[in-house]
C-alpha positions as CSV (number, residue, x, y, z in Angstrom):
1,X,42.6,-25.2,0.6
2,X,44.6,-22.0,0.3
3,X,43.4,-18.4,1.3
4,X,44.8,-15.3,0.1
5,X,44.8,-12.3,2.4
6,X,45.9,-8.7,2.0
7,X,46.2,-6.2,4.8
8,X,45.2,-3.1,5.8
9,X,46.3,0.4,7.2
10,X,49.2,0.2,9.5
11,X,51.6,-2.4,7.7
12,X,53.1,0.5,5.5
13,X,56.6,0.9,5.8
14,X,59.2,3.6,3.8
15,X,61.0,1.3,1.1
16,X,58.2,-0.7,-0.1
17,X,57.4,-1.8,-3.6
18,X,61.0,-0.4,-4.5
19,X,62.3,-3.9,-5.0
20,X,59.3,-4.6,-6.8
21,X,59.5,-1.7,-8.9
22,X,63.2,-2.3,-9.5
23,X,63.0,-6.3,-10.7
24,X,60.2,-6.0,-13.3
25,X,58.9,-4.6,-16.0
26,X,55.1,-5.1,-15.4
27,X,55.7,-3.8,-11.7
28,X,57.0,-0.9,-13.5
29,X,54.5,-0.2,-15.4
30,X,51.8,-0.3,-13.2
31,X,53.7,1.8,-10.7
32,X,53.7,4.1,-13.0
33,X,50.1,4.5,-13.8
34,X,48.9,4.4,-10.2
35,X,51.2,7.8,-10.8
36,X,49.3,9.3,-13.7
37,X,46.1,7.6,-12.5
38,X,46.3,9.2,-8.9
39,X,47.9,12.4,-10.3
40,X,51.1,12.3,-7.9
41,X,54.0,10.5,-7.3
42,X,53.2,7.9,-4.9
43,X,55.9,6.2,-5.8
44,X,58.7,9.1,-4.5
45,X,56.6,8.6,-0.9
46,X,56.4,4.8,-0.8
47,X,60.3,4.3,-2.2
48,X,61.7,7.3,-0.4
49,X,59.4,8.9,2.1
50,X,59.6,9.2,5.9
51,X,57.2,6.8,8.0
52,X,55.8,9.9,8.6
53,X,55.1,10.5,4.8
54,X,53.3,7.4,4.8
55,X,51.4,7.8,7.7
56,X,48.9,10.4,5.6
57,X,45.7,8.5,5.4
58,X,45.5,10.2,1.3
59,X,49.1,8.0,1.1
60,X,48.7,5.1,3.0
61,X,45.7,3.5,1.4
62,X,46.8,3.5,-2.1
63,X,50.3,2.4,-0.7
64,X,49.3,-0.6,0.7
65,X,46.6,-1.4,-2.2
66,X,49.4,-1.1,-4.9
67,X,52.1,-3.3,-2.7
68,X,49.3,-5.9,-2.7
69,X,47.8,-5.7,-6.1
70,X,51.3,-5.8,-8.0
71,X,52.6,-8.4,-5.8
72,X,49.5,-10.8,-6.4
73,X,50.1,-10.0,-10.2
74,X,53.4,-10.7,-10.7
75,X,52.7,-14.4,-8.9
76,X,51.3,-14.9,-12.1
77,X,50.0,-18.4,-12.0
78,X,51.4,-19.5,-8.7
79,X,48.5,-17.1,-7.2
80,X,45.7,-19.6,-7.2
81,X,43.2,-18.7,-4.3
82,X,40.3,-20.9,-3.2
83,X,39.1,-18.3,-1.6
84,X,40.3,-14.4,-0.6
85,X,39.8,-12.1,2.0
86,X,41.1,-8.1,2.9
87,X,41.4,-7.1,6.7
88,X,39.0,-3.4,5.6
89,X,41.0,-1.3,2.9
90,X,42.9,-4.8,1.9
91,X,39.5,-5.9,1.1
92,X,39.7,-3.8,-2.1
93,X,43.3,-5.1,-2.7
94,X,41.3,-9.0,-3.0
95,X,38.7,-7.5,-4.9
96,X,40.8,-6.6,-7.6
97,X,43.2,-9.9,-7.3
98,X,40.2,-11.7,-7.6
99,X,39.0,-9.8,-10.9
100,X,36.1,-8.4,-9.1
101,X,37.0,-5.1,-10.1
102,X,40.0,-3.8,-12.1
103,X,43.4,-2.5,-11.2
104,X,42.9,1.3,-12.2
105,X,39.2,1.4,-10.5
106,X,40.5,-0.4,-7.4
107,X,43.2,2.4,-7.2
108,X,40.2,5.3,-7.9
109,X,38.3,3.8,-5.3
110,X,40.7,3.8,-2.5
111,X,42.3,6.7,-3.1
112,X,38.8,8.6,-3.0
113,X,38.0,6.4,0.5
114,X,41.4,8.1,2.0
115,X,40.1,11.3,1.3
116,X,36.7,11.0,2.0
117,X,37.9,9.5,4.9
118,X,39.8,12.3,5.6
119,X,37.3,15.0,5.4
120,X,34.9,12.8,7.7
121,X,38.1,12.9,10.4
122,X,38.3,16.5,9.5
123,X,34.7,17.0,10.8
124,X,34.9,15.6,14.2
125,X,37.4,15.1,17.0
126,X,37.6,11.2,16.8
127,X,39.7,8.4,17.6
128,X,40.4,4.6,17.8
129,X,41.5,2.5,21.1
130,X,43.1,-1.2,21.3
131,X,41.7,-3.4,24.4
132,X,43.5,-6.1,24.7
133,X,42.8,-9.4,27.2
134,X,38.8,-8.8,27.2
135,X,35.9,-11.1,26.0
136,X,34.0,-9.4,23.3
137,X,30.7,-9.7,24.6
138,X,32.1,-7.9,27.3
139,X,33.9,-4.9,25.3
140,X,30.3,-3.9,23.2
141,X,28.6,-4.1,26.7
142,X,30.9,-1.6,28.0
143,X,30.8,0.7,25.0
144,X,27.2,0.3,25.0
145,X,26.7,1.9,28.5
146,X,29.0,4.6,27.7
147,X,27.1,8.0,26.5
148,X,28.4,9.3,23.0
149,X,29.5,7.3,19.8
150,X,31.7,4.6,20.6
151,X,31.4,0.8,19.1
152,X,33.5,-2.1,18.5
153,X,35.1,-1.8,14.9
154,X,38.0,-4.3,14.7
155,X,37.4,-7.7,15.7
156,X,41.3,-8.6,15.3
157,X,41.6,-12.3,17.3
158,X,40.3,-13.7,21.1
159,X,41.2,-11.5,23.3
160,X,42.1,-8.2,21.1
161,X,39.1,-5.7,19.6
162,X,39.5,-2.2,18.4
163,X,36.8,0.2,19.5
164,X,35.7,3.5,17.5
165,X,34.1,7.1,18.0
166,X,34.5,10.7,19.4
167,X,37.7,11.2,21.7
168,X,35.5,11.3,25.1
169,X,33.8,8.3,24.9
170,X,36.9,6.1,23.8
171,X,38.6,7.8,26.6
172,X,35.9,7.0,29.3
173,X,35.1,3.4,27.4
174,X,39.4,2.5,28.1
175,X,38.9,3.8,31.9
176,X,35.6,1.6,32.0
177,X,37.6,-1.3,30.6
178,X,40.7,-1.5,32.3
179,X,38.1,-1.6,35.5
180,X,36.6,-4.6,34.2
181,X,39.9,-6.5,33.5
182,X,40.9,-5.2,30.4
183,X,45.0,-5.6,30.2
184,X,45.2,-3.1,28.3
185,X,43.1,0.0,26.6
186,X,45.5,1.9,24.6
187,X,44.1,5.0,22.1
188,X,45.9,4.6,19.0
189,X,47.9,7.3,16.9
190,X,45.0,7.6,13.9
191,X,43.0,10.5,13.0
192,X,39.9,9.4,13.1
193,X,37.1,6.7,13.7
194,X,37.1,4.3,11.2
195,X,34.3,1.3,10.9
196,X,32.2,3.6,12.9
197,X,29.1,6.0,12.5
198,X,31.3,9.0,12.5
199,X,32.1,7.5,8.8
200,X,28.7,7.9,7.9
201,X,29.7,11.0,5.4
202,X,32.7,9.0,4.1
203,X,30.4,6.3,3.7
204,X,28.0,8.3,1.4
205,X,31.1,9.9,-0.6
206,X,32.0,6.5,-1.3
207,X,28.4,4.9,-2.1
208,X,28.0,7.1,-5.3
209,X,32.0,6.2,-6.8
210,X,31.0,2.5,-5.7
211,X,27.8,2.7,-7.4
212,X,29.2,3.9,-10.6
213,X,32.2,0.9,-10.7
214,X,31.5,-2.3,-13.2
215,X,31.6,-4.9,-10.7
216,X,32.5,-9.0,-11.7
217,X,31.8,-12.2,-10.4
218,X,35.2,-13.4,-8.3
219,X,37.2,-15.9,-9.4
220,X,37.0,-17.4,-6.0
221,X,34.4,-16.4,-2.9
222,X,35.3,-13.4,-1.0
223,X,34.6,-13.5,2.8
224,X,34.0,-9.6,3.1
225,X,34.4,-8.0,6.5
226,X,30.6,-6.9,6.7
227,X,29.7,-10.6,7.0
228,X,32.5,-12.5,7.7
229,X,31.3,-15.3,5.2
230,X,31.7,-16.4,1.8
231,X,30.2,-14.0,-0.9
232,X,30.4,-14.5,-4.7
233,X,27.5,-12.5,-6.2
234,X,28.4,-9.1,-7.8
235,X,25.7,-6.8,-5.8
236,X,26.0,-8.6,-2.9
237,X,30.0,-8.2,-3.0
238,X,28.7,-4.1,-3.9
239,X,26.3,-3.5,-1.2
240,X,28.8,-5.0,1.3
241,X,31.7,-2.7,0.5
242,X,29.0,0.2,0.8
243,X,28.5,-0.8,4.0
244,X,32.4,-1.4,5.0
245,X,33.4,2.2,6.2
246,X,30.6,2.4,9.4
247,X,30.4,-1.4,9.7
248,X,32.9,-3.2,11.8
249,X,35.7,-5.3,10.7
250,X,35.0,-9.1,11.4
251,X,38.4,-11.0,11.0
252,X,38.0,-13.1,13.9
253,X,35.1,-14.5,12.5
254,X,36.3,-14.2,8.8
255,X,39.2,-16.4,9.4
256,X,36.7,-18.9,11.5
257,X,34.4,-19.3,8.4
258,X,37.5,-19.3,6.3
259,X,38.6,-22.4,8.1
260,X,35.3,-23.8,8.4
261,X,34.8,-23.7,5.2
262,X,38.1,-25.6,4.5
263,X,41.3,-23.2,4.7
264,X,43.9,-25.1,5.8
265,X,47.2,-22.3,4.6
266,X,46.6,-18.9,4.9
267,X,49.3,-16.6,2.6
268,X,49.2,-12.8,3.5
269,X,49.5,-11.0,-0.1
270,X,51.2,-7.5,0.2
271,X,53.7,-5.4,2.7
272,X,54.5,-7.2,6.6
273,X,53.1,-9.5,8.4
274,X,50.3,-8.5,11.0
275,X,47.7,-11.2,9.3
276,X,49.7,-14.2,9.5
277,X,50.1,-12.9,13.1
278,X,46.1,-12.4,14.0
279,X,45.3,-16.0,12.2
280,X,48.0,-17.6,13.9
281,X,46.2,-16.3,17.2
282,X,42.7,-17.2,15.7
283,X,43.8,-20.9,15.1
284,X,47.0,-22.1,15.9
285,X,46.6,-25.3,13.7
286,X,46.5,-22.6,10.2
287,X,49.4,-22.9,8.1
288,X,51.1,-19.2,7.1
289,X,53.4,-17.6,4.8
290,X,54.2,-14.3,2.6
291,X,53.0,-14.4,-0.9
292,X,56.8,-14.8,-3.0
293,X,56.8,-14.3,-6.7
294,X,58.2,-17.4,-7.9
């Protein structure tokens, strides 16, 4: 069985769609209207801007979402998931591949969670560390001792989880950490903490846009990040993507359940490669590959 999986934040690079955009028409086109639909030219960032360009959270999420989106597209029939999954923001990029939602209200609703996000990094010194070489059990027991909001918010693969909250706790949860083994706590270069409660006014920005979207059945299941299993009804698949910004992302257990469930060739839709890289960790025995238009 194949699954289809489309990234999130952090596998942007300056250059991409361009040869996309370049070799066909519909690519074209719906480059273009992400322009007029987002009301600036993303396409001038993503084809010519700096990595630094790209790195605005406003940039980055529609970015990734249109690489994604126009790629699965222009697969045309040789895109035929059995089942989908996004690593967070990619989870709106398989929402719309999977005709849950459509193109221009996928695009609407990730460029309003990059700005909403935004605003909720805007209101509170916050931050996000990598701890790598640690059992989980042992990570949330740490963070859970430590006074002030920090939690686990990327589950990435054994051995490497993401934690979340204001910029003194993270910093006292990485000393904690590295105490108890840890091989490394690094704080990353993001502005804020994401999949935590810090999203919380993100989170309710986002609930009313979400709420007012026409929402399908899939085409496939999607394993959403909130549950890590398979999910095919419409306000289930809703209520789930409400519950995204201040839940944590499970792609270790995703991936498991993905497997379990029958996945045998997992083919990472959309710029880079950091997926094929975390399922490869998750189970060596998974087939991988970039989605190609054929």
């Amino acid at each position: 069985m194949k699954a289809y999986v489309f990234p999130g934040q952090g596998a942007q690079f300056s250059g991409m769609g361009l040869d996309l955009y370049n070799e066909n028409d519909i690519a074209k086109e719906l480059f273009n209207s992400a322009n007029t639909i987002l009301g600036f030219k993303i396409t001038e960032i993503m084809f010519h801007g700096s990595a630094e360009d790209l790195k605005q959270t406003k940039v980055t999420q529609p970015a990734i979402f249109l690489h994604s989106v126009i790629l699965a597209k222009l697969m045309g029939d040789s895109f035929n998931p059995d089942m989908v999954a996004g690593h967070s923001l990619g989870e709106f990029s398989a929402l719309v591949s999977s005709g849950v939602i459509t193109f221009e209200d996928g695009l609407k609703l990730v460029s309003k969670r990059a700005i909403a996000m935004q605003k909720a990094c805007d209101l509170q010194e916050s931050t996000m560390a990598a701890v790598l070489g640690l059992e989980d059990s042992i990570v949330e027991r740490i963070c859970e001792e430590i006074n002030g909001v920090v939690v686990a918010a990327n589950y990435n693969c054994p051995g490497q989880l993401v934690i979340s909250g204001e910029v003194s706790a993270i910093n006292k949860a990485c000393e904690k950490l590295k105490e108890n083994g840890a091989r490394r706590a690094l704080v990353l270069p993001v502005g804020g903490a994401f999949h935590s409660p810090l999203m919380n006014p993100a989170k309710e920005e986002l609930e009313k846009a979400i709420n007012n979207t026409v929402f399908k059945k899939p085409t496939c299941p999607i394993y959403q990040n909130v549950t890590a299993s398979a999910v095919v009804d419409e306000s289930e698949i809703k209520n789930n993507l409400i519950s995204q910004l201040t839940s944590p992302v499970r792609w270790t257990h995703t991936v498991q359940q993905m497997i379990a469930d029958g996945a045998k060739e997992f083919i990472e839709v959309g710029p880079g490669k950091v997926l094929q890289g975390l399922v490869k960790k998750i189970n060596r025995e998974s087939e991988v590959s970039s989605a190609t238009i054929v």
